[in-house]
KETIMAR-687164 format. One record per atom (N, C-alpha, C): residue number from 1; residue in one letter; atom name; y, x, z. Coordinates in Angstrom, 1 decimal. Example, Ala and Ser with C-alpha at 12.3 -4.5 7.8 and 13.67 -1.06 7.14 Angstrom:
NODE  1  a  N  -5.7  13.2  7.8
NODE  1  a  CA  -4.5  12.3  7.8
NODE  1  a  C  -3.3  13.2  7.8
NODE  2  s  N  -2.2  12.8  7.1
NODE  2  s  CA  -1.1  13.7  7.1
NODE  2  s  C  0.0  12.9  7.9
***
This chain:
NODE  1  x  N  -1.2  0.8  0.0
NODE  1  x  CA  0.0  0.0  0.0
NODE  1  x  C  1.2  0.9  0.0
NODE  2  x  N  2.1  0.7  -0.9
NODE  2  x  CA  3.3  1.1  -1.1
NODE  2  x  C  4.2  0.8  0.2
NODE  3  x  N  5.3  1.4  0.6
NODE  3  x  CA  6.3  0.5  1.5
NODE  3  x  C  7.7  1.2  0.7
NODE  4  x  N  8.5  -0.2  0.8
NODE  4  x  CA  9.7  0.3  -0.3
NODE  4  x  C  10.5  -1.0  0.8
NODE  5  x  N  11.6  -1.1  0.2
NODE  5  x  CA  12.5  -1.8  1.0
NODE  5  x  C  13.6  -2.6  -0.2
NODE  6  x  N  13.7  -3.8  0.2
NODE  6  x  CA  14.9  -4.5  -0.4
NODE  6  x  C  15.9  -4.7  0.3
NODE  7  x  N  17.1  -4.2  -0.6
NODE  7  x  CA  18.6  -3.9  0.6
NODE  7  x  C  18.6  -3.3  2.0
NODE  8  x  N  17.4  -2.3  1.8
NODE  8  x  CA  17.6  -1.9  3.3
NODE  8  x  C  15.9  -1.9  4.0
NODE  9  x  N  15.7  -3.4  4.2
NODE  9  x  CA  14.6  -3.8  4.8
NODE  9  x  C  13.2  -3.7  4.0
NODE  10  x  N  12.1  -3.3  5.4
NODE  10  x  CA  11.0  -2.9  5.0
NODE  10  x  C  10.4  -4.3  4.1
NODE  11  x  N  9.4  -3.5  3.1
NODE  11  x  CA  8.3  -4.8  2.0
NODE  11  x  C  7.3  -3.7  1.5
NODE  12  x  N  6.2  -4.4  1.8
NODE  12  x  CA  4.8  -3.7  0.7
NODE  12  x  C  5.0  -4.2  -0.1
NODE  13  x  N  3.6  -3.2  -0.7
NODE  13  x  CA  3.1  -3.8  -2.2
NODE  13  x  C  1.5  -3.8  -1.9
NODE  14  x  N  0.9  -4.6  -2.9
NODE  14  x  CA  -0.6  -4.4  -2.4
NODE  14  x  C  -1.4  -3.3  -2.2
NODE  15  x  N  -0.3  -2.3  -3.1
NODE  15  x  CA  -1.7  -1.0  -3.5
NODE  15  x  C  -0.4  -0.1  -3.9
NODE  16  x  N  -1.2  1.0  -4.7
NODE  16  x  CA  -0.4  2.3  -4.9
NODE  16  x  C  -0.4  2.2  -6.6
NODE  17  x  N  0.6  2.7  -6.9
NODE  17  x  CA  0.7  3.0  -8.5
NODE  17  x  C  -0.7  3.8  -9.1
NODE  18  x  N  -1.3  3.5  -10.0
NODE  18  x  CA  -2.5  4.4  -10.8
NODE  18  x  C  -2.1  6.0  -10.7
NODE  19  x  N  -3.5  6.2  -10.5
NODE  19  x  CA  -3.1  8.0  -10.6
NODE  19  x  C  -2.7  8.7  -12.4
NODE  20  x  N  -1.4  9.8  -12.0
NODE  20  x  CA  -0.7  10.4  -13.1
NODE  20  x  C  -2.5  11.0  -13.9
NODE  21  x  N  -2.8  10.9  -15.3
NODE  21  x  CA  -3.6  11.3  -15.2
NODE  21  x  C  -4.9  10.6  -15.8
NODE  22  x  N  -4.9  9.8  -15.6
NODE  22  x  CA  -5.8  8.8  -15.6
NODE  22  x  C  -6.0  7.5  -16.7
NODE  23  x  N  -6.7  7.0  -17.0
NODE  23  x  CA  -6.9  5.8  -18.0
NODE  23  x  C  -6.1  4.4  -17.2
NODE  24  x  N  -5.0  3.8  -18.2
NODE  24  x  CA  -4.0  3.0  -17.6
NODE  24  x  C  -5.1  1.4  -17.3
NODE  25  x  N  -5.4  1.0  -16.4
NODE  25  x  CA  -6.1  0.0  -16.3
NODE  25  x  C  -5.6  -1.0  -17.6
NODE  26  x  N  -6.7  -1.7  -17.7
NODE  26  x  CA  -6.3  -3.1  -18.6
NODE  26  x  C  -5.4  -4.0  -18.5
NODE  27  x  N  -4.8  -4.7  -19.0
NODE  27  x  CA  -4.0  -5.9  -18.5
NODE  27  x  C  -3.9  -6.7  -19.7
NODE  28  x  N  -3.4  -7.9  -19.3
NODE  28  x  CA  -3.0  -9.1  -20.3
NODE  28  x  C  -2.1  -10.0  -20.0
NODE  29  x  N  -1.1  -9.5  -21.0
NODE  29  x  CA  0.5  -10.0  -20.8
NODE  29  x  C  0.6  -11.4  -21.2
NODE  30  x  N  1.7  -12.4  -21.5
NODE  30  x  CA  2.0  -13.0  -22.2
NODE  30  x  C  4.1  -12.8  -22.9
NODE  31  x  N  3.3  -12.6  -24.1
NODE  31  x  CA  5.1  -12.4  -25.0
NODE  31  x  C  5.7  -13.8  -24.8
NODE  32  x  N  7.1  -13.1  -25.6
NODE  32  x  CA  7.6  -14.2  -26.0
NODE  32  x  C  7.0  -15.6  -26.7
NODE  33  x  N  6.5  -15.2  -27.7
NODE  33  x  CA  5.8  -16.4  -28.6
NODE  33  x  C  4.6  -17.2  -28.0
NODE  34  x  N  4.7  -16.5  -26.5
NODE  34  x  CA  3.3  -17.1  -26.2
NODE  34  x  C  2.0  -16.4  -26.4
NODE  35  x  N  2.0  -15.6  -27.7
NODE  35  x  CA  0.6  -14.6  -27.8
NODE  35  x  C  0.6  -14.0  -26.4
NODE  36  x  N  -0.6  -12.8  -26.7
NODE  36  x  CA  -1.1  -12.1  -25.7
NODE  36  x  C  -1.1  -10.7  -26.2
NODE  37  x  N  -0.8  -9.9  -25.2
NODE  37  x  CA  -0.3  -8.6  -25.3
NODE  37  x  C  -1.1  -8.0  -24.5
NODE  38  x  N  -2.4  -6.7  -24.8
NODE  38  x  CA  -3.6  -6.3  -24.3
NODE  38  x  C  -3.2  -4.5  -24.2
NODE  39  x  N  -3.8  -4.1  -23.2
NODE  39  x  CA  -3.7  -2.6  -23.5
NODE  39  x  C  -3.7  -1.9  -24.6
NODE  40  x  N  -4.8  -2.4  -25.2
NODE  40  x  CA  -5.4  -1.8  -26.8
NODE  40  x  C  -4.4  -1.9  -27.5
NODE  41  x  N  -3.3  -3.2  -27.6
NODE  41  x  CA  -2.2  -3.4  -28.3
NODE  41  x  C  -1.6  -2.3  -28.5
NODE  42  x  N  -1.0  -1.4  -27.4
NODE  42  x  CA  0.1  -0.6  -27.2
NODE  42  x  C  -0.8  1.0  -27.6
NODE  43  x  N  -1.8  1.0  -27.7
NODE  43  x  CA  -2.4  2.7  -28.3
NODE  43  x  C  -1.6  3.0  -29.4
NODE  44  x  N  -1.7  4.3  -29.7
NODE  44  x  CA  -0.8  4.6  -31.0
NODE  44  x  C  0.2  4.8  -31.0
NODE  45  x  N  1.5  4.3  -29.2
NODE  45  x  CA  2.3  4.5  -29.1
NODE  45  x  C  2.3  4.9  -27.9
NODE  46  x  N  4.1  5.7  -27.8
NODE  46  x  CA  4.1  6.0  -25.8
NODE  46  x  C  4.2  4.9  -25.6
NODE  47  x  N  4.0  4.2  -24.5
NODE  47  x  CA  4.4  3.0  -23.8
NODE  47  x  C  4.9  3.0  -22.4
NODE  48  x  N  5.9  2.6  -22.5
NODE  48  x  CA  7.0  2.9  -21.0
NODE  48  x  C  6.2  1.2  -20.7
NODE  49  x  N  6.2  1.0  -19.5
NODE  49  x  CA  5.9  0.0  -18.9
NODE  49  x  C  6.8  -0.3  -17.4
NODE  50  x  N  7.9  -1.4  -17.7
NODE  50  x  CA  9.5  -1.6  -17.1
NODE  50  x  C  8.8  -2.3  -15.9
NODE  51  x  N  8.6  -2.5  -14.9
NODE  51  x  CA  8.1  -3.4  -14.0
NODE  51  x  C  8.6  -3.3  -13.2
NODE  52  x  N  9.7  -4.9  -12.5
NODE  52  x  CA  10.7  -5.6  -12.1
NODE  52  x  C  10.7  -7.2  -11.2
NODE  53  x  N  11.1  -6.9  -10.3
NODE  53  x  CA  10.9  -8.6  -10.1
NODE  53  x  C  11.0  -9.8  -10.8
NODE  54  x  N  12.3  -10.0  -11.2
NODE  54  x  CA  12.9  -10.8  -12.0
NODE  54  x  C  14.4  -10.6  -13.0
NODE  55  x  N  14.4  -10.7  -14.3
NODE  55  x  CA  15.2  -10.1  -15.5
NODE  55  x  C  16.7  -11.1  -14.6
NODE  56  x  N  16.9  -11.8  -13.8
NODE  56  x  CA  17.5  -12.4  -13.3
NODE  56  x  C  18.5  -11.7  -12.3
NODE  57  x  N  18.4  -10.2  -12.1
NODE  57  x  CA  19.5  -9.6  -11.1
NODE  57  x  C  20.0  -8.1  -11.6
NODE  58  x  N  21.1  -8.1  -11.3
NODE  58  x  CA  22.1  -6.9  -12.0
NODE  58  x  C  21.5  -5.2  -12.3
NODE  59  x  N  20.5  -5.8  -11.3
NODE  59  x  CA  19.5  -4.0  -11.4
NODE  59  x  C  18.3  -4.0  -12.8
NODE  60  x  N  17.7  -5.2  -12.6
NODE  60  x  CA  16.9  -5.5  -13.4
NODE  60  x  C  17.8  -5.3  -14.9
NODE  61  x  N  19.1  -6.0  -15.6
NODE  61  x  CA  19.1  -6.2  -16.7
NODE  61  x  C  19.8  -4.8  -16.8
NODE  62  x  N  20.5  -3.8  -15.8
NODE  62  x  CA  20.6  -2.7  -16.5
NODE  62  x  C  19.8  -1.4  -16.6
NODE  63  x  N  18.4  -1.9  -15.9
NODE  63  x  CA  17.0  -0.6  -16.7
NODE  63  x  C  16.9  -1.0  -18.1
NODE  64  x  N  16.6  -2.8  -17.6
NODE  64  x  CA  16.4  -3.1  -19.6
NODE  64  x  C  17.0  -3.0  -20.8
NODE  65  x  N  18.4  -2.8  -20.2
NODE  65  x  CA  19.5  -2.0  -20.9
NODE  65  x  C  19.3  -0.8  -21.6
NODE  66  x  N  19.0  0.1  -20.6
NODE  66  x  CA  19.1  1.6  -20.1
NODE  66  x  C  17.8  1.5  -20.9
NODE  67  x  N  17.0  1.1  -21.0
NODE  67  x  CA  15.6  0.9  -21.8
NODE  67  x  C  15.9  1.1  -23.3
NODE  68  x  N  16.6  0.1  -23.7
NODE  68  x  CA  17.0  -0.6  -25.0
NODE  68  x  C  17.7  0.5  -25.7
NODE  69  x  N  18.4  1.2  -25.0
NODE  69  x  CA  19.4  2.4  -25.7
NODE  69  x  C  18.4  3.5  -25.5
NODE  70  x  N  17.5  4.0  -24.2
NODE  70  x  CA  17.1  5.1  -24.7
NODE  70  x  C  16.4  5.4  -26.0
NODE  71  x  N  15.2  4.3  -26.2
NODE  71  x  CA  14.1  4.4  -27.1
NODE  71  x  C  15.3  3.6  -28.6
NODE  72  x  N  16.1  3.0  -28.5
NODE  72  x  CA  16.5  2.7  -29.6
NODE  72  x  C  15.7  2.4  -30.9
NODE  73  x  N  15.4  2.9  -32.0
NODE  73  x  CA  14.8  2.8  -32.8
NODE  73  x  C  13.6  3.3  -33.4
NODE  74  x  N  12.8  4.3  -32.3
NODE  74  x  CA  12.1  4.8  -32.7
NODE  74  x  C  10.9  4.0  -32.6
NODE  75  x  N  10.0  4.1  -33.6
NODE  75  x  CA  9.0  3.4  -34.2
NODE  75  x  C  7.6  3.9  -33.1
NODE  76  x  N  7.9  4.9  -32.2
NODE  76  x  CA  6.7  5.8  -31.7
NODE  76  x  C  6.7  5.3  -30.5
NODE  77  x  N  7.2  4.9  -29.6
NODE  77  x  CA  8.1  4.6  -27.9
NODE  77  x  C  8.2  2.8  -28.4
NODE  78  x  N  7.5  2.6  -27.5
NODE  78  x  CA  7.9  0.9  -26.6
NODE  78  x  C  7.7  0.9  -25.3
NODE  79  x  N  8.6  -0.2  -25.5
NODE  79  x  CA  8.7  -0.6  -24.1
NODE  79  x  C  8.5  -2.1  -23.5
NODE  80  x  N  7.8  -1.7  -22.7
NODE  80  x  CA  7.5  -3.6  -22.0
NODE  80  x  C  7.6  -3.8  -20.8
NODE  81  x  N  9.4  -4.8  -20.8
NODE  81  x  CA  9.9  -4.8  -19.5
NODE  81  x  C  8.8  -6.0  -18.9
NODE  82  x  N  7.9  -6.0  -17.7
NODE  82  x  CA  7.4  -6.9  -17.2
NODE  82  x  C  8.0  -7.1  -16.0
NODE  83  x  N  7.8  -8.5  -16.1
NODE  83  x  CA  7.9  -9.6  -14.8
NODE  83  x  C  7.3  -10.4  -14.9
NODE  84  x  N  7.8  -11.5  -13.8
NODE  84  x  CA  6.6  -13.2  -13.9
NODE  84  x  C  7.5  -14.1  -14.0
NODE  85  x  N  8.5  -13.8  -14.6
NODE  85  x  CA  9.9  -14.7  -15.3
NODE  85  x  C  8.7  -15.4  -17.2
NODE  86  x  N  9.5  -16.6  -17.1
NODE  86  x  CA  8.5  -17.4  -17.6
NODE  86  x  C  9.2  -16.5  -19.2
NODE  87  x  N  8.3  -16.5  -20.7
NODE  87  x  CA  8.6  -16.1  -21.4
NODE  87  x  C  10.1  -16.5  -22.2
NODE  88  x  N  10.1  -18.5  -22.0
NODE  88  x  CA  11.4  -18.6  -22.7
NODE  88  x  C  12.5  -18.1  -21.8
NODE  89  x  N  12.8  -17.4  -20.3
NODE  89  x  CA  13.9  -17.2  -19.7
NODE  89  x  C  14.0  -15.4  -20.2
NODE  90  x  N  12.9  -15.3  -20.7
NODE  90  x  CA  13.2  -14.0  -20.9
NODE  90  x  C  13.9  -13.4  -22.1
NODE  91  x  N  13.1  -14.2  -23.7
NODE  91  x  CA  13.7  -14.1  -24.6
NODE  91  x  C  15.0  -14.9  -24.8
NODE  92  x  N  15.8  -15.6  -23.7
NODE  92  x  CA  17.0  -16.3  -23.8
NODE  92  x  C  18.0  -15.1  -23.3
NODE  93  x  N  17.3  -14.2  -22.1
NODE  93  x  CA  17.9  -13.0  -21.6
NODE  93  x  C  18.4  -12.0  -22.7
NODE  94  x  N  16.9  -11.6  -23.4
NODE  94  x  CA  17.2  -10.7  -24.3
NODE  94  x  C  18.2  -10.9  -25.9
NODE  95  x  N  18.4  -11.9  -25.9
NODE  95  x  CA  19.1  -12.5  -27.0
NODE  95  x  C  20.6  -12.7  -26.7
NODE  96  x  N  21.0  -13.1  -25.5
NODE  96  x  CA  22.3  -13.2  -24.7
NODE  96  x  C  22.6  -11.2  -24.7
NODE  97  x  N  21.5  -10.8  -24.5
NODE  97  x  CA  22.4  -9.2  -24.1
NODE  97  x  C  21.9  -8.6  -25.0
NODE  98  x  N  21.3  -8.7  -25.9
NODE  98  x  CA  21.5  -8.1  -27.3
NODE  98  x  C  20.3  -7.0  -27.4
NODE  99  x  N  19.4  -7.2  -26.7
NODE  99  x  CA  18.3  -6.2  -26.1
NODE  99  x  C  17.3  -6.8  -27.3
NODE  100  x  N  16.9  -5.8  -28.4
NODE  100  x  CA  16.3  -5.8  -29.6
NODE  100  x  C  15.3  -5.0  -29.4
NODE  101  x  N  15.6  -3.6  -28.5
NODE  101  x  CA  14.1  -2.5  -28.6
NODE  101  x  C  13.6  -2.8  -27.6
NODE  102  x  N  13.4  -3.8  -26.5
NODE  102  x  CA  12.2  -4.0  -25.3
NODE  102  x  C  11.4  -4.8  -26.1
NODE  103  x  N  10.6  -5.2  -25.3
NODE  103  x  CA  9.2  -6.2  -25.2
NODE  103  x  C  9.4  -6.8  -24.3
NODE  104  x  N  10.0  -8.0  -23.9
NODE  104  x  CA  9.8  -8.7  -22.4
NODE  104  x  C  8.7  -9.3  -22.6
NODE  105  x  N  7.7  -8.9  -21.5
NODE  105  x  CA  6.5  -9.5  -21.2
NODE  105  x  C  6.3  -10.3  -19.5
NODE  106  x  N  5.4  -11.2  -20.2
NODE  106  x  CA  5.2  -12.2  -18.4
NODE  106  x  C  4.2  -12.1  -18.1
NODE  107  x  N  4.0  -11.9  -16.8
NODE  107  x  CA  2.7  -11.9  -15.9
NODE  107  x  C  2.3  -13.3  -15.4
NODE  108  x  N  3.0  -14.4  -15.8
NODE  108  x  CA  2.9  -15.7  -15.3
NODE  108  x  C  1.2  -16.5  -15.7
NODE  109  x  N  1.1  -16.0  -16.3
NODE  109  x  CA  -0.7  -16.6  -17.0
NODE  109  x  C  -2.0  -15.3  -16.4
NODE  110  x  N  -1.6  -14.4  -16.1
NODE  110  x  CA  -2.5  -13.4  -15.7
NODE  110  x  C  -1.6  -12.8  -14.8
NODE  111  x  N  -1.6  -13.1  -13.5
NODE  111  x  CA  -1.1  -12.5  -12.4
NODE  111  x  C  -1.7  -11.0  -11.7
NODE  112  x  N  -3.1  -10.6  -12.5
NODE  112  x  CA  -3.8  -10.1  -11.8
NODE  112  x  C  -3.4  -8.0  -11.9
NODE  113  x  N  -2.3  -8.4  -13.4
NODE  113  x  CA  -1.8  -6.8  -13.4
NODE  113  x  C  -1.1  -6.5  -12.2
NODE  114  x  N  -0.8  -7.2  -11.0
NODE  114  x  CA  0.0  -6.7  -10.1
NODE  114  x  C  -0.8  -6.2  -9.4
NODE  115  x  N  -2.0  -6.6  -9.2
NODE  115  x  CA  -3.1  -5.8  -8.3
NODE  115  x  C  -3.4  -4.8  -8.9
NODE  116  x  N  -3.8  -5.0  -10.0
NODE  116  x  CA  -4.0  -3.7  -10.7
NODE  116  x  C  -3.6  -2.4  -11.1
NODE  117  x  N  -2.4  -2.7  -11.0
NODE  117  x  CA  -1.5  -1.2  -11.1
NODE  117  x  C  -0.2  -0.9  -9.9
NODE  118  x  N  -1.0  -2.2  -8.9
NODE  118  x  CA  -0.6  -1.7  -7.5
NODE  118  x  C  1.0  -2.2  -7.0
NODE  119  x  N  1.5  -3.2  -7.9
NODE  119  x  CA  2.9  -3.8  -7.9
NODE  119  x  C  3.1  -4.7  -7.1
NODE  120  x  N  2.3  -5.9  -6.7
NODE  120  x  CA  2.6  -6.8  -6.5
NODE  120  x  C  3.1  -7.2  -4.8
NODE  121  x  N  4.6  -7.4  -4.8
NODE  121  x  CA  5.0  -7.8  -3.0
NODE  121  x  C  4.0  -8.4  -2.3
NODE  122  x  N  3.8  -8.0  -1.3
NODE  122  x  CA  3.0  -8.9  -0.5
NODE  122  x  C  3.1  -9.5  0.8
NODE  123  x  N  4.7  -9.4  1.0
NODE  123  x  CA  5.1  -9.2  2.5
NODE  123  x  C  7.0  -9.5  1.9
NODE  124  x  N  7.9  -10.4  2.5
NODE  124  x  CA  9.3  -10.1  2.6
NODE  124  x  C  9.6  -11.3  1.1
NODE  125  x  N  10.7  -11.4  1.5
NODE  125  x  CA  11.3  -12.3  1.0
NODE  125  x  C  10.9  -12.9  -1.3
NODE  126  x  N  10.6  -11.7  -1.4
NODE  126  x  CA  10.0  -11.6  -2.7
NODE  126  x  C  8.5  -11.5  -3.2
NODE  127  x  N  7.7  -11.6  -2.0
NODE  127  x  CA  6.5  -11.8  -1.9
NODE  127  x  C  5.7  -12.7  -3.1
NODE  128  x  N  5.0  -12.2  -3.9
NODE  128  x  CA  4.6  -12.9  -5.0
NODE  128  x  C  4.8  -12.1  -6.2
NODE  129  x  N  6.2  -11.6  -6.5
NODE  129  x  CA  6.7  -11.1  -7.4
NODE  129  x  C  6.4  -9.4  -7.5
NODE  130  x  N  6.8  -9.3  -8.9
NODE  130  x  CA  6.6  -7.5  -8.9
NODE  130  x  C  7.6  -6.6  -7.9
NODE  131  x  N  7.2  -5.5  -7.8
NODE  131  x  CA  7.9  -4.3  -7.3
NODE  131  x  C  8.5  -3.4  -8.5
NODE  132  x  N  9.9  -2.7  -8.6
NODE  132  x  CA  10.3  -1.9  -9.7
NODE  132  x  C  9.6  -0.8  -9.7
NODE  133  x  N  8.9  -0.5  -10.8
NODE  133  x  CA  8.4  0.8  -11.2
NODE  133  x  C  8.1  0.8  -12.3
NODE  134  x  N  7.9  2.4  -13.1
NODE  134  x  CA  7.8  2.7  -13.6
NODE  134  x  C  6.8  3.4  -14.5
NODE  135  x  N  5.5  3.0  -15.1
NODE  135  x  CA  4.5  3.8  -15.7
NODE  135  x  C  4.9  4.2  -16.8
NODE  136  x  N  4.5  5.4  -17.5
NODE  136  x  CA  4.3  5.8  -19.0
NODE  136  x  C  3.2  5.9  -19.2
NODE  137  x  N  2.5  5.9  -20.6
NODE  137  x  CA  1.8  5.8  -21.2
NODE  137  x  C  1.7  6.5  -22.3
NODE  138  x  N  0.7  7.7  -22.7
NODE  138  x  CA  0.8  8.5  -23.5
NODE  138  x  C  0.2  7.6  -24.9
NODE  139  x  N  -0.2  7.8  -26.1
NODE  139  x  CA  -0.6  7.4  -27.2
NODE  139  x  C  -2.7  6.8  -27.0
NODE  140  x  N  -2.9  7.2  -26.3
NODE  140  x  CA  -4.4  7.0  -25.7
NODE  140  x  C  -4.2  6.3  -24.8
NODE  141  x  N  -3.5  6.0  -24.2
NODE  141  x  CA  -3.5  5.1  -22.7
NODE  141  x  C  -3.6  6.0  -21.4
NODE  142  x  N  -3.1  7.1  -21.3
NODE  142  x  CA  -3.7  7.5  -20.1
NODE  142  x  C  -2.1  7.6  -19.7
NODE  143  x  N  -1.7  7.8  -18.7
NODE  143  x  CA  -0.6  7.6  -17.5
NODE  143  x  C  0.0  9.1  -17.8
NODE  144  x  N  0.9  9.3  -17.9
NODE  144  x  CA  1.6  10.8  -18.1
NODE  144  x  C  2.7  10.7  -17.1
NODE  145  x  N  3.0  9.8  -16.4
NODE  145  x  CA  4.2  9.3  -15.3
NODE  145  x  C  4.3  8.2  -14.7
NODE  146  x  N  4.6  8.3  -13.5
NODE  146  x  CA  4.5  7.2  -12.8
NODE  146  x  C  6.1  7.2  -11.8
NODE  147  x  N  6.8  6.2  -11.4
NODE  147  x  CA  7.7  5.6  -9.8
NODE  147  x  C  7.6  4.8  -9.6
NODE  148  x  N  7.5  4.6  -8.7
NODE  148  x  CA  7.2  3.4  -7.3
NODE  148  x  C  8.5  3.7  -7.2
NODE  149  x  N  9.8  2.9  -7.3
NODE  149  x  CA  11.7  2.6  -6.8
NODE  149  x  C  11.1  2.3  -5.3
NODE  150  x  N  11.7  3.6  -4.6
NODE  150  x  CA  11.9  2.9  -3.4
NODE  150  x  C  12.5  1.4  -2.8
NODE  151  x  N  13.9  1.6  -3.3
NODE  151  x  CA  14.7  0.5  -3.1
NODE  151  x  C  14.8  -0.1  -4.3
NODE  152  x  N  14.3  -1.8  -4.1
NODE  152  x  CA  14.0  -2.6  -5.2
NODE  152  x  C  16.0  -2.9  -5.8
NODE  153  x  N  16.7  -2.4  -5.2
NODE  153  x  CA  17.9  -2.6  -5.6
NODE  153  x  C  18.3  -1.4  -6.5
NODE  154  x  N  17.6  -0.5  -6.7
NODE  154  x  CA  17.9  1.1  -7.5
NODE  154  x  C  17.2  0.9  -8.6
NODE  155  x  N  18.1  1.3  -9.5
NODE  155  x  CA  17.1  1.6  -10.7
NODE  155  x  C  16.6  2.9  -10.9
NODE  156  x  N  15.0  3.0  -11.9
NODE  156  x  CA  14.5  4.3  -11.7
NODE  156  x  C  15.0  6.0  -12.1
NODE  157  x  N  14.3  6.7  -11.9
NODE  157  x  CA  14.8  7.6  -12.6
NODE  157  x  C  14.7  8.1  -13.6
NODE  158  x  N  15.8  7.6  -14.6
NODE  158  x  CA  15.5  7.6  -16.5
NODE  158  x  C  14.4  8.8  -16.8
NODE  159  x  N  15.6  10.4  -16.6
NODE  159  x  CA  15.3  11.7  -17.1
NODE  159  x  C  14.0  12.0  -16.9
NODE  160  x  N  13.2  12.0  -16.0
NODE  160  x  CA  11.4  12.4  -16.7
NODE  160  x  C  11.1  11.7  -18.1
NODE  161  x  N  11.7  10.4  -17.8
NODE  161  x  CA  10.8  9.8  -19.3
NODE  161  x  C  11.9  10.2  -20.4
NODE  162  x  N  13.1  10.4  -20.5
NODE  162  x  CA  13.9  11.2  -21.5
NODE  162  x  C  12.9  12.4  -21.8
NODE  163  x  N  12.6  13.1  -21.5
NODE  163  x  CA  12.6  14.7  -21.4
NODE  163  x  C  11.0  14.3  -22.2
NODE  164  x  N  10.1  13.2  -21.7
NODE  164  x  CA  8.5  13.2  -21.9
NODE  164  x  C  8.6  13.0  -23.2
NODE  165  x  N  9.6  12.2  -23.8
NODE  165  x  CA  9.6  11.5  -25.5
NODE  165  x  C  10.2  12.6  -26.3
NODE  166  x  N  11.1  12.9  -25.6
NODE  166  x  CA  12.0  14.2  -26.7
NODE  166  x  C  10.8  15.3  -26.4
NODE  167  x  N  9.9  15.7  -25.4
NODE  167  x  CA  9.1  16.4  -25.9
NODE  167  x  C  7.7  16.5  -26.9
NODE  168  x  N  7.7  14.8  -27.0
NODE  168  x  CA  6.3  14.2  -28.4
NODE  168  x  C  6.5  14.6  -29.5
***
C-alpha cells in the first residue's frame, strides 16, 4: 500500500506501482467511442499511462496538458490519461481544451486496473477513485518508469519521461 496525502492529509492506495522492469500487467480500458482499449493495443509504441482521479480539477487538466504538448505529434509516444470519469465527460473535456495528442480513457466498466497497477484509493475522502501516477511503457510493454505523486494535488515529474522519448 502506497501512502500519499491529499492537501496535506494522510490516503492509501491498495498496493504499490508495478516493478520498473517488468511486464506492464493487462488492462481494459474503455475510450471515448465506447470501444475497448487492451494492453496489446498500445505495443509498437511508448505508452505514457496519465493516472488521475478525476479530468475535473486544475491539477488533473494541467498534466493532460503538459501531456498534449510534450508528445505533440509524434506518431511513436501515446498517451492514456486514465480515470473513472465517464467517457462522454471526458471527450467533452478534451474538445473544450483543445487536447488532440492524449487518449482519455475510463476505468468505469473495468475497475479492476486499479488493483492492478496498485492505484486505487482506499481510504479518505476520494476512496474509489485513482491515485496520480505515472507508468511508461517501453514498445513491448515492459515498465521503463514509474511515480506514485505523493500529493494528489502535485503534478508528476515530467523530465524522466522527456529525457526517456528524446532518448528512443
Amino acid at each position: 500500500m502506497a501512502s500519499i496525502t491529499l492537501q496535506g492529509n494522510p490516503t492509501h492506495t491498495i498496493g504499490e506501482l508495478p516493478s520498473v522492469g517488468t511486464e506492464a500487467p493487462d488492462f481494459i480500458m474503455t475510450r471515448n467511442d465506447l470501444s475497448e482499449v487492451r494492453l496489446h493495443d498500445c505495443l509498437g509504441k511508448i505508452t505514457i499511462l496519465n493516472i488521475f482521479p478525476s479530468l475535473d480539477t486544475a491539477t488533473c487538466a494541467a498534466a493532460m496538458q503538459k501531456f498534449n504538448d510534450i508528445i505533440g505529434s509524434q506518431n511513436d509516444v501515446q498517451v492514456l490519461c486514465i480515470s473513472a470519469d465517464l467517457p462522454f465527460a471526458q471527450q467533452r473535456f478534451c474538445a473544450a481544451k483543445h487536447l488532440n495528442n492524449v487518449i482519455p480513457v475510463s476505468i468505469f466498466r473495468n475497475t479492476n486496473f486499479g488493483k492492478l497497477y496498485g492505484v486505487l484509493i482506499t481510504d479518505g475522502p476520494l476512496a474509489g477513485l485513482l491515485s496520480r501516477a505515472v507508468i511508461v511503457l517501453d514498445k513491448q510493454g515492459k515498465i521503463v518508469h514509474t511515480e506514485q505523486v505523493k500529493e494528489l494535488a502535485d503534478e508528476p515529474n515530467y523530465q524522466p519521461i522527456i529525457d526517456y522519448i528524446k532518448a528512443c
